[in-house]
BAFIPA-235177 format. One line per 10 residues: their letters; for each residue x, y, z of C-alpha. Coordinates in Angstrom, 2 decimals, padded with zeros to 5 digits. Each point is the difference from the previous one (the first is absolute). Layout:
BEGIN
A = X,Y,Z ~ ...;
# end
This chain:
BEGIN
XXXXXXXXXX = 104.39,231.80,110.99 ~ 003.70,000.94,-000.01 ~ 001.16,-003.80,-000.75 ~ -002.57,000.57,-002.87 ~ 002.28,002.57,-001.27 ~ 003.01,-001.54,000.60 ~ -000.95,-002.74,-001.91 ~ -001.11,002.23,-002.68 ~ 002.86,001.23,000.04 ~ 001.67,-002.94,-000.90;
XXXXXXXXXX = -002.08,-001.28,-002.25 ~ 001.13,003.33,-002.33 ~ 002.97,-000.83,-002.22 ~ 000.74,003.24,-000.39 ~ -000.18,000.75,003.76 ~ 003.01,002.31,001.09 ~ 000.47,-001.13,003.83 ~ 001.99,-002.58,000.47 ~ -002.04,-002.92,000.69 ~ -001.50,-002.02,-002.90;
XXXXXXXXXX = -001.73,-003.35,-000.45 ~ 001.54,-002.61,-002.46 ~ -000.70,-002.06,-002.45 ~ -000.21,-003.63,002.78 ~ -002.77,002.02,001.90 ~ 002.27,001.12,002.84 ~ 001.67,003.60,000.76 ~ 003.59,001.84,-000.45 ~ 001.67,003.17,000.84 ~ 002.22,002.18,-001.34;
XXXXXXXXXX = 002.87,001.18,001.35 ~ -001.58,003.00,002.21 ~ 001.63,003.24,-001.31 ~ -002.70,000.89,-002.22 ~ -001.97,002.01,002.33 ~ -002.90,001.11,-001.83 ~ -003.43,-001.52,001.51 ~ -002.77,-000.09,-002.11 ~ -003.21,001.60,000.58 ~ -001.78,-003.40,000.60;
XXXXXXXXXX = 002.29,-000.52,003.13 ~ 000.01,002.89,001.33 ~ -000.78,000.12,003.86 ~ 002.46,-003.65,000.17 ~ 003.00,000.23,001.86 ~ 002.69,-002.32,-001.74 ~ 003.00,001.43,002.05 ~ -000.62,-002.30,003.33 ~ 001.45,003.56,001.72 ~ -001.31,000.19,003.85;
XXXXXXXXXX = -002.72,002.38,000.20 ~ -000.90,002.73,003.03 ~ -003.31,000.25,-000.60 ~ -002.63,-001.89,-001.50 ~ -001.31,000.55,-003.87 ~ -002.43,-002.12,-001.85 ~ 002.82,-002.07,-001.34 ~ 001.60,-001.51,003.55 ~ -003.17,-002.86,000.26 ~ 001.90,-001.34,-003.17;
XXXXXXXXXX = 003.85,-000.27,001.34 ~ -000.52,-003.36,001.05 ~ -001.10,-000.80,-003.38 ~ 002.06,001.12,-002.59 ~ 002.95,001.99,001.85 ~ 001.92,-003.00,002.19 ~ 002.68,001.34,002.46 ~ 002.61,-001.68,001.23 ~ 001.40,000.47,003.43 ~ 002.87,-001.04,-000.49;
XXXXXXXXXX = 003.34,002.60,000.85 ~ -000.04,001.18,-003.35 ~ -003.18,000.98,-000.18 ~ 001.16,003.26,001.42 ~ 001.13,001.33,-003.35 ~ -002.81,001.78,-000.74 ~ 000.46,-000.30,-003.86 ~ 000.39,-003.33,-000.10 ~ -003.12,-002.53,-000.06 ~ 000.07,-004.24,000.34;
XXXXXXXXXX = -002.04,-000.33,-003.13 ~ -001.64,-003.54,-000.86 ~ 001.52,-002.11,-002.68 ~ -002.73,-000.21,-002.07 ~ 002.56,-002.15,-002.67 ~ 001.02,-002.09,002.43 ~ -003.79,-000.58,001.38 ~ -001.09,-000.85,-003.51 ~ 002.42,-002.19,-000.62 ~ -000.78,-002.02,002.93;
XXXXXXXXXX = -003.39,-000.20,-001.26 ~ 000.82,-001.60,-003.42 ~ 002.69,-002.15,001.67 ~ -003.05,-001.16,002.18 ~ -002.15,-000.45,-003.15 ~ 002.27,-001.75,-001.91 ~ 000.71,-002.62,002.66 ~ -003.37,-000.31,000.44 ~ -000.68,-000.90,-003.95 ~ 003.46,-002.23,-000.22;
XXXXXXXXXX = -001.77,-001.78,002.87 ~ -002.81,-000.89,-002.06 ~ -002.37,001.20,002.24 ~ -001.92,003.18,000.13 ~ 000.23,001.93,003.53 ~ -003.66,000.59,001.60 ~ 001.01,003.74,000.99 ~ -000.27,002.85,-002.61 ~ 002.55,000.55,-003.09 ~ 000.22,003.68,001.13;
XXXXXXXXXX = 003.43,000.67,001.66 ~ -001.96,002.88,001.91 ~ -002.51,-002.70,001.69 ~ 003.46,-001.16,001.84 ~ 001.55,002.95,000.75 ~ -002.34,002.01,001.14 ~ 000.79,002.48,002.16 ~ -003.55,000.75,001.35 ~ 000.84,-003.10,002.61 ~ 003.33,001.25,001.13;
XXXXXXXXXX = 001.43,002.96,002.02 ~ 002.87,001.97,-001.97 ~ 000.11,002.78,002.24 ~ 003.28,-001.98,001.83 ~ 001.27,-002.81,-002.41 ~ 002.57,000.47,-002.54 ~ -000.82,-001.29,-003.88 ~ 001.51,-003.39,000.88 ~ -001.51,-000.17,003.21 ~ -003.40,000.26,-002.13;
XXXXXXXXXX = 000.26,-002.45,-002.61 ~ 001.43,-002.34,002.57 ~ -002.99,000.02,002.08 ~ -002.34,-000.19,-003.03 ~ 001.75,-002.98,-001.37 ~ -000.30,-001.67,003.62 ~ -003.96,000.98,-000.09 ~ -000.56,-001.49,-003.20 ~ 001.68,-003.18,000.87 ~ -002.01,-000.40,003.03;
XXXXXXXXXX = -003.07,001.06,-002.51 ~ 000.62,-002.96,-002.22 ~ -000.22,-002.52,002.48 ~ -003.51,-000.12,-000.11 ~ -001.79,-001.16,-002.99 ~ -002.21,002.23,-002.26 ~ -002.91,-000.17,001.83 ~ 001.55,000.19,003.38 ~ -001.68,-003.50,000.54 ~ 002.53,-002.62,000.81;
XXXXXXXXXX = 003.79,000.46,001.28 ~ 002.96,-000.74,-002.06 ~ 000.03,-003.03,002.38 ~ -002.59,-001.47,002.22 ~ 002.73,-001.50,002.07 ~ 002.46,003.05,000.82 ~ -002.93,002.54,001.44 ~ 001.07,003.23,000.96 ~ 000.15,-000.10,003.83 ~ -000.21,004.14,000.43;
XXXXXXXXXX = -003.04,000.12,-001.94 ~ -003.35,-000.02,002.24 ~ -002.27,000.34,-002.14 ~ -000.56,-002.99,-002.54 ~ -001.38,000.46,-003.38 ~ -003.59,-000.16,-000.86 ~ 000.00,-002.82,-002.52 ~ -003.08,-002.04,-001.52 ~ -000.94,-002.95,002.14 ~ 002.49,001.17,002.96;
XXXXXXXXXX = -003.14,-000.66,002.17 ~ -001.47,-003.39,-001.06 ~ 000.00,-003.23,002.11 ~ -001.62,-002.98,-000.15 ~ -001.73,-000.03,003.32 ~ -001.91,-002.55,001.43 ~ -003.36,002.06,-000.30 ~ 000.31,002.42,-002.35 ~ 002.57,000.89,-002.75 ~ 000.64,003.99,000.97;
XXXXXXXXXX = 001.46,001.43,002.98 ~ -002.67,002.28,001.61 ~ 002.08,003.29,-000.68 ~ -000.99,000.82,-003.59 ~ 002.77,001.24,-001.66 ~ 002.74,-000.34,002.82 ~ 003.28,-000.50,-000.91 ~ 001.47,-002.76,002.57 ~ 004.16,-000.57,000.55 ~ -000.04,-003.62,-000.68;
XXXXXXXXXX = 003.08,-000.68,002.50 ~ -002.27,001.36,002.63 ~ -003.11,-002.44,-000.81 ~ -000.75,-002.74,002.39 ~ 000.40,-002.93,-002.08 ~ -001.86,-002.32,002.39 ~ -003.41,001.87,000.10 ~ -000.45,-000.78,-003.77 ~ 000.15,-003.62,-001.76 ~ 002.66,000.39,-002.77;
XXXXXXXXXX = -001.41,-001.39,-003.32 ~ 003.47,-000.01,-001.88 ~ 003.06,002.26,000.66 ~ 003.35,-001.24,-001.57 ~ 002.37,002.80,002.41 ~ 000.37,000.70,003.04 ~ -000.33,003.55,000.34 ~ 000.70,-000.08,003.71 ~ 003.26,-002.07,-001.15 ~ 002.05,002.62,-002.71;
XXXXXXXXXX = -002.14,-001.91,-002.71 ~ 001.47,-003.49,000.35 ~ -002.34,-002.78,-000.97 ~ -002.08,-001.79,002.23 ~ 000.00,-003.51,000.93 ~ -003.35,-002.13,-001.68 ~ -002.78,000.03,001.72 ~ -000.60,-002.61,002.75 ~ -002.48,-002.92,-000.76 ~ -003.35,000.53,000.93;
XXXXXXXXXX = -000.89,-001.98,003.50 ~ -003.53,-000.23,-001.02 ~ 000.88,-001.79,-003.26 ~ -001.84,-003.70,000.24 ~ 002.67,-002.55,000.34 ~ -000.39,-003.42,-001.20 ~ -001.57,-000.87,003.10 ~ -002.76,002.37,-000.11 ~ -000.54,-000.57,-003.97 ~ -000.78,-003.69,001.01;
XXXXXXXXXX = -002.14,001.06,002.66 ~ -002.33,002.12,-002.37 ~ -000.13,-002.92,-002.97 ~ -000.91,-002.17,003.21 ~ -002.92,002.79,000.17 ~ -000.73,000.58,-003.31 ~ -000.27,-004.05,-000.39 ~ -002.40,-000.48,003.15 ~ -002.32,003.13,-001.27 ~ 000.18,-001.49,-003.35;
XXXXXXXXXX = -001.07,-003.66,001.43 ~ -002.75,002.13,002.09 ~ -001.22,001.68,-003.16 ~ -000.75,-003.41,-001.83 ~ -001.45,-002.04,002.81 ~ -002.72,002.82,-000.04 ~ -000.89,000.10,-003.41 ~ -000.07,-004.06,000.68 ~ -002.05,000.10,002.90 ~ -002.50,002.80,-001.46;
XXXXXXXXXX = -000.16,-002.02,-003.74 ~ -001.18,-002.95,002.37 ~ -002.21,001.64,001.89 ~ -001.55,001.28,-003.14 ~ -000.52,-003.63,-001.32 ~ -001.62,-001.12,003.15 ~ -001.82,002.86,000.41 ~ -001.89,-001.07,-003.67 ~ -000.06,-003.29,000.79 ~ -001.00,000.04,003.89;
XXXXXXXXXX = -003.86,-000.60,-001.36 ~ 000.87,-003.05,-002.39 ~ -002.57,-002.20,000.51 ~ 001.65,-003.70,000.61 ~ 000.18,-002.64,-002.83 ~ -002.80,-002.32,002.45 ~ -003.06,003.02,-000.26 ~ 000.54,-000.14,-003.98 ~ -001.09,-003.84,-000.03 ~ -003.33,001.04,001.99;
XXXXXXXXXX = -001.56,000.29,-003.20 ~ -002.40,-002.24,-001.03 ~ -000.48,-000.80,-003.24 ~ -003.06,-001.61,-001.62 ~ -002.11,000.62,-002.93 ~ -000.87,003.31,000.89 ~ 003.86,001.43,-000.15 ~ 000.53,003.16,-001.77 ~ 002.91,-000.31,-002.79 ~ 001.62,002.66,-001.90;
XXXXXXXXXX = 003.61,001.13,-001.47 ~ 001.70,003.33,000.86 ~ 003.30,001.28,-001.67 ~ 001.67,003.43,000.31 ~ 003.13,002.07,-001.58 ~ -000.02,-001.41,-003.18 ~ 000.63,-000.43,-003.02 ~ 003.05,002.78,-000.30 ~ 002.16,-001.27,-002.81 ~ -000.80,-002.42,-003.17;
XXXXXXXXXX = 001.26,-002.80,002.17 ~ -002.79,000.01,002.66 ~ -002.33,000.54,-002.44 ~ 001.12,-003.33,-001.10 ~ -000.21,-001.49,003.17 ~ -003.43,001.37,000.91 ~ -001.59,-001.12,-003.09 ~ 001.69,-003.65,001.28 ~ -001.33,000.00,003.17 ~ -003.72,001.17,-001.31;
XXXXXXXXXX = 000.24,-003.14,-002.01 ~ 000.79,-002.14,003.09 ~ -002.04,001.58,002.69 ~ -003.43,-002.71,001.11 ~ -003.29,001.17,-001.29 ~ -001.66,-000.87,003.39 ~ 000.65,003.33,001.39 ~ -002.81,002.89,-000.44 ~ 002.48,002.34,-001.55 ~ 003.41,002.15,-000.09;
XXXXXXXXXX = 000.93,003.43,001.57 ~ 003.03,001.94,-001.10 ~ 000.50,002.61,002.83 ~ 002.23,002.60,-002.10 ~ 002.80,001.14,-001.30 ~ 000.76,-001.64,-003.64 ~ 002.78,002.01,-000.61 ~ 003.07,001.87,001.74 ~ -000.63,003.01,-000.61 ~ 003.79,001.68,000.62;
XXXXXXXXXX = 000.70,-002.21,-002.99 ~ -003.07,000.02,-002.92 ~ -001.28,003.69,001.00 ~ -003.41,-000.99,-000.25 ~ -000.66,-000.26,-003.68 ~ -003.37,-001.06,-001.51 ~ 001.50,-003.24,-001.36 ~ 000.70,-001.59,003.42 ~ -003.36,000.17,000.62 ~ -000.92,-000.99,-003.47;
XXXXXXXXXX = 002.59,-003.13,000.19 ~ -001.62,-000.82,003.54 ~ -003.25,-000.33,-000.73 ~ 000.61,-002.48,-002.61 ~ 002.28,-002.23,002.50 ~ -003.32,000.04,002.41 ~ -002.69,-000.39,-002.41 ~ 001.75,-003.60,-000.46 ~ -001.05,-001.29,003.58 ~ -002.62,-002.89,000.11;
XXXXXXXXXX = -001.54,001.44,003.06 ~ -001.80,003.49,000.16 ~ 002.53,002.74,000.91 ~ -000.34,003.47,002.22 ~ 002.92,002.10,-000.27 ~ 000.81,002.78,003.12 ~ 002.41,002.84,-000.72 ~ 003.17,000.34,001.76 ~ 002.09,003.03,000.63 ~ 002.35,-000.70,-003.49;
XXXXXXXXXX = -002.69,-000.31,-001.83 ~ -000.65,004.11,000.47 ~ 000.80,001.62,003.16 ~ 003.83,-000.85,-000.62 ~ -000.15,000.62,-003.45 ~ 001.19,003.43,-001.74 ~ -003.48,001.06,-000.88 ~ -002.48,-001.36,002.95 ~ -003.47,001.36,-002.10 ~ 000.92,-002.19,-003.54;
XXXXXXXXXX = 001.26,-002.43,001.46 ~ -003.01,-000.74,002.50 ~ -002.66,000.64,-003.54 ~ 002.50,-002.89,-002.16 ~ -000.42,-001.99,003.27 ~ -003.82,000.17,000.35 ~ -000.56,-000.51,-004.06 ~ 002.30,-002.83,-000.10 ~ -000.06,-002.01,003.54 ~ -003.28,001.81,001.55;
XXXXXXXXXX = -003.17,-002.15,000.35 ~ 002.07,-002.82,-001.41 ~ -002.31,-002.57,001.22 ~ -002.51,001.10,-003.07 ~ 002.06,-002.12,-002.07 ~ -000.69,-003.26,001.44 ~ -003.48,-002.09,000.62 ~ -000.41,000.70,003.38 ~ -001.96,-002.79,002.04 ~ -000.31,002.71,002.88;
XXXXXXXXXX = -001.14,004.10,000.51 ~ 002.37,002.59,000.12 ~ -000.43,003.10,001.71 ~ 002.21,003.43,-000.56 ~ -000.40,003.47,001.67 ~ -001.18,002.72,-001.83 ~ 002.54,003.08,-000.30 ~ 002.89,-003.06,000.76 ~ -000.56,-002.78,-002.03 ~ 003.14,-001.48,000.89;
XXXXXXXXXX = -001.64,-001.60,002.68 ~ -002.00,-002.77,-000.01 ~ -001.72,-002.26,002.42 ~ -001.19,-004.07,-000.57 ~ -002.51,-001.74,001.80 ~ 000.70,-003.43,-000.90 ~ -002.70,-003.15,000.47 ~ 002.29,-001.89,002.39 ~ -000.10,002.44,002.83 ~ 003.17,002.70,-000.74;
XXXXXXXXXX = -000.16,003.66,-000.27 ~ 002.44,001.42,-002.01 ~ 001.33,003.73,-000.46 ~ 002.23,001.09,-002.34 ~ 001.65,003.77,000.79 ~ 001.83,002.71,-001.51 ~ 003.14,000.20,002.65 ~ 003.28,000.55,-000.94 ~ 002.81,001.65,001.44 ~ 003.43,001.72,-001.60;
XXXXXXXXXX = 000.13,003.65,-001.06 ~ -003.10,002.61,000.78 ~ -000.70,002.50,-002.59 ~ -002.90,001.61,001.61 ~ -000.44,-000.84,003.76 ~ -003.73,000.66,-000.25 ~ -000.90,-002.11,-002.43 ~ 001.56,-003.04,001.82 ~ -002.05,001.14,003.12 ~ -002.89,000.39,-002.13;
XXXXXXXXXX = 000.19,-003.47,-001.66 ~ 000.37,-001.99,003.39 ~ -003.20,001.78,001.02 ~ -001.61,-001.71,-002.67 ~ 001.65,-002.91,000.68 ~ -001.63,-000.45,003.83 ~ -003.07,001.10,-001.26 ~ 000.17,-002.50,-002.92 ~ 001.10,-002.72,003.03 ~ -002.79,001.58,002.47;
XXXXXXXXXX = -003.06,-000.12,-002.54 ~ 000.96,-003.97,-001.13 ~ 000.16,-000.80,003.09 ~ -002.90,001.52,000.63 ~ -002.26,-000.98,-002.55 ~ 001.14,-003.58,-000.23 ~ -001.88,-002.44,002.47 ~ 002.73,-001.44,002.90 ~ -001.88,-003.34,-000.71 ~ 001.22,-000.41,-003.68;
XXXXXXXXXX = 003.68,000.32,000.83 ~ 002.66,-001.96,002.25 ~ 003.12,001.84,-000.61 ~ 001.01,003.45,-001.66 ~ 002.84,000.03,-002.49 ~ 001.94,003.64,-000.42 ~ 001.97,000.23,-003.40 ~ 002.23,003.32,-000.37 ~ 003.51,001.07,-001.00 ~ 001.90,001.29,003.09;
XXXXXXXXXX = 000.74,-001.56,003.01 ~ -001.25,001.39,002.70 ~ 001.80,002.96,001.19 ~ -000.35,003.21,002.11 ~ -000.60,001.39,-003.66 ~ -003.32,-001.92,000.01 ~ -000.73,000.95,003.57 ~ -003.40,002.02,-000.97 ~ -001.11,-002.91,-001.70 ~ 000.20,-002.98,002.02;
XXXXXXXXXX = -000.07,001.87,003.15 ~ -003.74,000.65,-001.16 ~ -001.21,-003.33,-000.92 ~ 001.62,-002.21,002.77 ~ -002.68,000.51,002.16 ~ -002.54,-000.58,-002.70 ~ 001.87,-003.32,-000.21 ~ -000.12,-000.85,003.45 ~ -003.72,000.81,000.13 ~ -000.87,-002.22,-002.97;
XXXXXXXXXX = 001.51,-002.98,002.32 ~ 001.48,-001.76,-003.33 ~ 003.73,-000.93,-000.48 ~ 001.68,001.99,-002.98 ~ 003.37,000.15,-001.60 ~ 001.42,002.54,-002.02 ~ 001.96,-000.70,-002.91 ~ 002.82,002.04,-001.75 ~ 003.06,000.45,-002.33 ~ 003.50,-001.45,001.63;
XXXXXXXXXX = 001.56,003.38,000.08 ~ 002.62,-000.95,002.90 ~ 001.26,-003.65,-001.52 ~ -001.48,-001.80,002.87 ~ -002.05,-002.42,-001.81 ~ -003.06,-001.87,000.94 ~ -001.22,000.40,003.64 ~ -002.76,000.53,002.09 ~ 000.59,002.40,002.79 ~ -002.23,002.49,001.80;
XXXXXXXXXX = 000.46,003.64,-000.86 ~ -002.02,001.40,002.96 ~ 000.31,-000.29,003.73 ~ -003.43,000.48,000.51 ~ -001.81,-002.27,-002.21 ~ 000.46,-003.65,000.25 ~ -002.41,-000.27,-003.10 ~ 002.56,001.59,-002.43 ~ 002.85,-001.79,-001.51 ~ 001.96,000.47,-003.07;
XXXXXXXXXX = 002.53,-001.24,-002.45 ~ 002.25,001.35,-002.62 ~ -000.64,-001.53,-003.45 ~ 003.74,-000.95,-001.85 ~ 000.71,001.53,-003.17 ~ -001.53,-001.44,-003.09 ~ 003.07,000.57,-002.21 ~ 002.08,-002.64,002.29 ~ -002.66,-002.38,001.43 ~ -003.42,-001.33,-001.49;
XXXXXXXXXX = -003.35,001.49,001.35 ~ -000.54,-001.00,004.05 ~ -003.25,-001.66,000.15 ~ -002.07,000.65,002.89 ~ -002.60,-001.98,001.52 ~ -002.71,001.27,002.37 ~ -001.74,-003.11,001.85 ~ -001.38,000.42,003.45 ~ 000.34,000.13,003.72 ~ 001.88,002.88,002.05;
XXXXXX = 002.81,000.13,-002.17 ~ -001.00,-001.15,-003.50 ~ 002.86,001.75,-002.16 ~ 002.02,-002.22,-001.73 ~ 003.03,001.50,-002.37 ~ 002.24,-002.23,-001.67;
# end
């Protein structure tokens, strides 16, 4: 409260006593034979004279009365006053170099912020003894930065001082398990780390070494010379060579494992052929462009009338290409109405299952290529299945039974109606075989789409033994969809009745004529 007043005090221009502030911010005094104190210091003792007793104003001599002991100080009317010009001149000296500089000092512009005497005891220096020692304080002050983070220099540490700043990132290390020391918020001397404990990332001083610079980093021993680099394309080449003599080895077990069952060229000429031989045509995958339509219309013109008729097992179009439009159909069933022999036409998977709309596509296949045979003058019977008219079956005069079926393969729109349809299709092959007397028939002729295939498993898994128990040799006949060509093999293990063959593509070879005579074998496919 009394500093309070005193600096009211000064503040007053008009104040009486002899101290008053001026117009730089700092403090002077006049010379100190006006004696009149003001009523707004009263209580202050501005005499410095030693005192017997204590008054309210002794716990401010050390503030703003400063003694000196030197031998002078005896005089009892004489006082070591401070030089407030001379401190305030020091202060804008200080300033000014500071501005000439061209930089701007980080401590205050207040001359009182320096010499302050709340930091130094005046009860036993002289004036000069004062602004000596806070010149020598601020100097030491200003060897620190701002922020009292970082040392004027990192290499010239102070030595006395124990206690090392608290700066940001003065604890982090790159450790070989984690990145922070355990101590959160420790503040570590770095001379006094152990270096070896930790696995230095980058560092470009050595602190341990007055700052000077370190030496590069030694070469990694585990680096892979040339020696080892050869070794691994030695590996790399022997696990490459591994890699493609199994993809060899498993693309030829593949083909043997489809061909292990090929019947051998000597069982085809069992046949015997006589005047009752069965004769007919069978073509597939075609026609899919203008130019097979062409060449199909050739090859109708070409093909012997001796045979009993022509079966086109499916798929007139690809489907990825045309999108099933009506016209294919259309354009279709004007190439097949030009054969010379009757004609039954079987569906095949891109002729609606593949196609963008399964449902219309199926209806512009049945109106167009359904029942096909209807066309012709047929000089035999032909039987379809109610609900799936697709299929047909052919008891022909010379002793063959043949069924025509609605299997196909490629995408599945609705799971249950595939199992559904080959239901119908055993019971269509059950109730034919069935109802047609064993005596009429040597040999059973299959016609369908897709090759047999796990995807057919609940079909001909149900009529094999039905096969076997009728006692007659059959073959089943369908589109080329793997590029083998023609070939009789036997597509199941357990029935040495069974064979098959793949039927080439109409759009690059003329219809395969097949001729059923007798015996054990009496397939012939050319």
């Amino acid at each position: 409260a009394d500093a309070l007043k005193l600096l009211e005090a000064a503040e007053s221009t008009t104040s009486p006593y002899s101290i008053r502030k001026t117009l730089s911010g700092g403090f002077t005094m006049d010379p100190p034979n006006k004696k009149r104190t003001p009523a707004a210091l009263a209580g202050i003792d501005m005499t410095g004279k030693a005192k017997t007793s204590r008054s309210k104003a002794d716990r401010f001599d050390k503030r703003f009365s400063i003694m000196s002991d030197s031998d002078d100080a005896s005089d009892e009317g004489e006082q070591d006053l401070i030089d407030v010009h001379e401190m305030e001149s020091r202060a804008q000296a200080m300033r000014s170099k500071s501005y000439t500089d061209g930089t701007k000092t980080s401590t205050t512009g207040s001359w009182s912020s320096r010499y302050s005497l709340n930091q130094i005891s005046t009860s036993t220096l002289s004036a000069k003894q004062i602004l000596d020692n806070m010149d020598r304080k601020d100097k030491n002050r200003t060897k620190t930065s701002a922020r009292n983070m970082f040392r004027t220099s990192p290499h010239t540490p102070n030595t006395e001082q124990k206690a090392f700043p608290k700066v940001f990132g003065s604890n982090f290390t790159f450790n070989a398990k984690k990145f922070f020391s355990p101590k959160k918020g420790s503040t570590t001397d770095p001379r006094s780390v152990n270096l070896q404990a930790h696995k230095t990332v980058w560092m470009d001083v050595d602190i341990n070494n007055n700052g000077n610079s370190l030496p590069p980093p030694p070469v990694s021993t585990s680096h892979r010379g040339p020696k080892s680099l050869e070794e691994a394309r030695k590996r790399r080449r022997l696990c490459l060579a591994g890699i493609i003599i199994t993809i060899v080895v498993g693309i030829v077990a593949a083909v043997l494992g489809a061909h292990h069952n090929k019947l051998p060229s000597n069982n085809i000429a069992v046949a015997t052929i006589n005047d009752n031989a069965v004769r007919f045509y069978v073509t597939a995958n075609a026609p899919f462009d203008a130019s097979e339509e062409n060449k199909l219309s050739r090859d109708f013109r070409t093909i012997s009338t001796d045979a009993d008729f022509v079966v086109h097992l499916g798929n007139i179009q690809d489907s990825s290409v045309t999108l099933c439009p009506l016209s294919t159909y259309i354009a279709a069933r004007a190439i097949f109405e030009q054969s010379p022999l009757p004609m039954l036409v079987l569906p095949g998977p891109d002729d609606w299952n593949n196609c963008p709309d399964p449902v219309a596509a199926f209806e512009d296949w049945q109106q167009n290529l359904g029942q096909f045979e209807e066309k012709f003058n047929l000089p035999f019977v032909v039987k379809r299945q109610l609900g799936n008219e697709e299929n047909f079956s052919i008891l022909l005069d010379k002793g063959v039974l043949v069924l025509g079926l609605h299997l196909v393969s490629g995408k599945i729109h609705n799971r249950e109606e595939f199992r559904v349809r080959h239901e119908r299709n055993v019971r269509w092959v059950e109730e034919e075989l069935a109802k047609t007397n064993r005596g009429k028939y040597r040999a059973l002729v299959f016609l369908g789409n897709a090759k047999p295939s796990p995807m057919l498993d609940d079909f001909f898994g149900e009529i094999l033994d039905d096969v076997q128990s009728v006692g007659k040799p059959a073959i089943y006949l369908h589109s080329d969809e793997a590029g083998e060509g023609v070939q009789l093999y036997q597509p199941f293990r357990n029935s040495n009745l069974f064979q098959a063959t793949a039927i080439r593509d109409g759009g690059s070879s003329p219809p395969v004529r097949v001729v059923v005579g007798e015996g054990s074998n009496p397939f012939l496919v050319n």
